[in-house]
N, C-alpha and C positions, 0 to 999 in steps of 0.2 A: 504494500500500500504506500511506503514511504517513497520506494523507488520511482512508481508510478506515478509523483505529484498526488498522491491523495486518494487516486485510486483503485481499488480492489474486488477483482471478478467484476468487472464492468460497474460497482456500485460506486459511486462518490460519499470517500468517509471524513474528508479532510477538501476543503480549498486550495488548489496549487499555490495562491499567493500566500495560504497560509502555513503551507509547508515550507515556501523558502524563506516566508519570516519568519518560523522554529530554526532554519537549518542557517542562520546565518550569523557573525558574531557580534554577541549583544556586550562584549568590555568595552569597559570605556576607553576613548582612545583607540579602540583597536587592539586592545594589549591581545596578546597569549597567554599562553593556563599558567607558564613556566613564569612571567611575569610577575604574575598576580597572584600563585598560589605558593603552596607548599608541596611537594612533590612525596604524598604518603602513601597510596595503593598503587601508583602508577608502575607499571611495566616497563611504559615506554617514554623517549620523551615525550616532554609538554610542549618545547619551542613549536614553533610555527602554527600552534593549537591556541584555537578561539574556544567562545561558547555558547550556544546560542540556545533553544529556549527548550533546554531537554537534552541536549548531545553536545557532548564537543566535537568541534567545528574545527575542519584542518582546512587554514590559512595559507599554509605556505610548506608544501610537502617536502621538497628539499632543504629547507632549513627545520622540519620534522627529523631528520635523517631514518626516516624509513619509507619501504616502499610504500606507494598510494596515490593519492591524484588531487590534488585542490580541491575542495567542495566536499570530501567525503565526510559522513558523521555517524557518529558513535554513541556508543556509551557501557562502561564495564560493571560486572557486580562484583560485592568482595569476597567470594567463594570462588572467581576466576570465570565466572559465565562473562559474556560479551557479546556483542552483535556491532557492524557498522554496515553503509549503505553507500554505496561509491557512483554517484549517478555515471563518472566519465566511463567507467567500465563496464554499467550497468549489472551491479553485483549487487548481492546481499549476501551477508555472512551470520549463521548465527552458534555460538559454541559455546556448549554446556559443560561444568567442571565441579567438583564440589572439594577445592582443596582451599583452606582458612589457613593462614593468607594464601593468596592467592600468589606471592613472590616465594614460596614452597616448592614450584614447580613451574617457572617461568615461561610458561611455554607459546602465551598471545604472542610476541613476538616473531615466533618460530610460524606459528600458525598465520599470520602475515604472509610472509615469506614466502610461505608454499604457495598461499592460493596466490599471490600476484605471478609468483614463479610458472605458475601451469595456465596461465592466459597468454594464446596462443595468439587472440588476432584483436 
């Protein structure tokens, strides 16, 4: 639904403007997560990460230093569950984990990796 602009098996569950007003970064400034935050469950880095109104919001994927695409968004739980949505690739990911902390077995990172790694075209 989120990939979709809003939406899902043909139903409309969301407004597309109102999906890219959640999906876009609401810091002041413009800052990053890395900026403005404390860096305490995170995996991965914060730089070039926004946050917009439910996910963080990747600003600037190369200064992210991981693979992914501008615009994509997230959000992780702290058992290690995750999901993001990458409109440029037209992806959805979603991955379930029940390890407390979730830096126990860092493995979102890795799991990155693979799926940009196996996109072909």
């Amino acid at each position: 639904m989120l990939l979709r602009g809003g939406e899902l098996d043909g139903a409309r569950v969301l407004g597309p403007r109102t999906v890219a007003y959640m999906t876009r970064n609401h810091l002041p400034g413009g800052a990053d997560l890395e900026e403005s935050g404390r860096r305490v469950f995170s995996e991965t880095s914060n730089s070039g990460t926004g946050f917009g109104l439910g996910f963080a919001v990747v600003q600037d994927a190369v200064k992210q230093k991981d693979l992914g695409s501008d615009g994509e968004y997230s959000w992780g739980g702290a058992a290690g569950t995750a999901f993001w949505v990458d409109p440029a690739e037209e992806l959805t990911v979603t991955f379930l984990s029940q390890c407390i902390p979730s830096s126990v077995v860092p493995i979102f990172g890795h799991l990155r990796q693979l799926v940009y790694q196996a996109l072909v075209n």
